[in-house]
N, C-alpha and C positions, 0 to 999 in steps of 0.2 A: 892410774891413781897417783894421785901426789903423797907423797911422803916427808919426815923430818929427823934428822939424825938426832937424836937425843941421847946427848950423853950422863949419865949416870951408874952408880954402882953395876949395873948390868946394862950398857949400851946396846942401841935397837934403832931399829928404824920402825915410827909410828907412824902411822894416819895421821897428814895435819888437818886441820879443823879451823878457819877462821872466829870461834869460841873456845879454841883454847891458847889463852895470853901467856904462856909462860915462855920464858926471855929465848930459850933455845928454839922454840918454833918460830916464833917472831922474826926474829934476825938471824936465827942459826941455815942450816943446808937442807937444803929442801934436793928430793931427787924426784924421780918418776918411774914408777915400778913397771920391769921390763916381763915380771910373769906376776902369777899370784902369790909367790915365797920369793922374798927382795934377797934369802940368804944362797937360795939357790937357783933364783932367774937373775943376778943384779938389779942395777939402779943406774939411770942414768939423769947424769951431772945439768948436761944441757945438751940441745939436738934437735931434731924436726921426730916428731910423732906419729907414724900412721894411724888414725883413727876412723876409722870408714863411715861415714854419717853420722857424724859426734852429734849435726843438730847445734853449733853455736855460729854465729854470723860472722861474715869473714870479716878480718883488719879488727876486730874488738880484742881489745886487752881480756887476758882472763886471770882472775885472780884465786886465792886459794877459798874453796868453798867451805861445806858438810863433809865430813866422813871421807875425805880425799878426795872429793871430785871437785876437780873447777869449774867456777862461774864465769860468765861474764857480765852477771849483777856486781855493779860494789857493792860489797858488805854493808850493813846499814848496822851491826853491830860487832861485837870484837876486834877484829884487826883487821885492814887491807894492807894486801900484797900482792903487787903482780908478778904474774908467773909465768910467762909468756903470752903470746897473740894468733888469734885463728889464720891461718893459710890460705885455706881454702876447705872445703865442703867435706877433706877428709884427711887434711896435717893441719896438724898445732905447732908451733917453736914454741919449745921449753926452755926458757932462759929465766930462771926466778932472780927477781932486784934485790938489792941487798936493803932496800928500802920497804918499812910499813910506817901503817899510819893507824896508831890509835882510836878506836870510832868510842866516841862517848856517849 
């Protein structure tokens, strides 16, 4: 699952959401959760993914989806952002762009 460093009065790493526009998900640090608790499995920065039949088509960008999962739909609303590219049938490379793009 993809995650977003959001800093605030009480900093956390949330669920990012291609529906939620606010400045730090958008352009801020995106990680990808190495257990179920990012405070006590980590987060990694960028890397290859073991994913065992993720089910997404290889060499497609995949962008930030729902609820931390990636797609490889573009967004057709909120924001796109790529977040890395499918490997093969069971790695992902997580490398998130410092780039989105507003969907209207």
């Amino acid at each position: 699952m993809v995650f977003y460093w959001r800093q605030s009065t009480s900093p956390q790493w949330v669920q990012a959401d291609k529906d939620d526009t606010s400045v730090s998900q958008k352009g801020g640090l995106l990680a990808w959760a190495l257990g179920s608790d990012p405070d006590v499995n980590g987060m990694m920065l960028q890397g290859f993914v073991a994913l065992d039949g993720h089910g997404y088509t290889t060499s497609m960008p995949l962008y930030v989806g729902d609820n931390g999962n990636p797609t490889t739909t573009t967004p057709g609303s909120g924001y796109a952002r790529i977040i890395g590219y499918v490997v093969d049938d069971d790695t992902i490379y997580f490398d998130p762009s410092k780039v989105w793009v507003d969907i209207a």
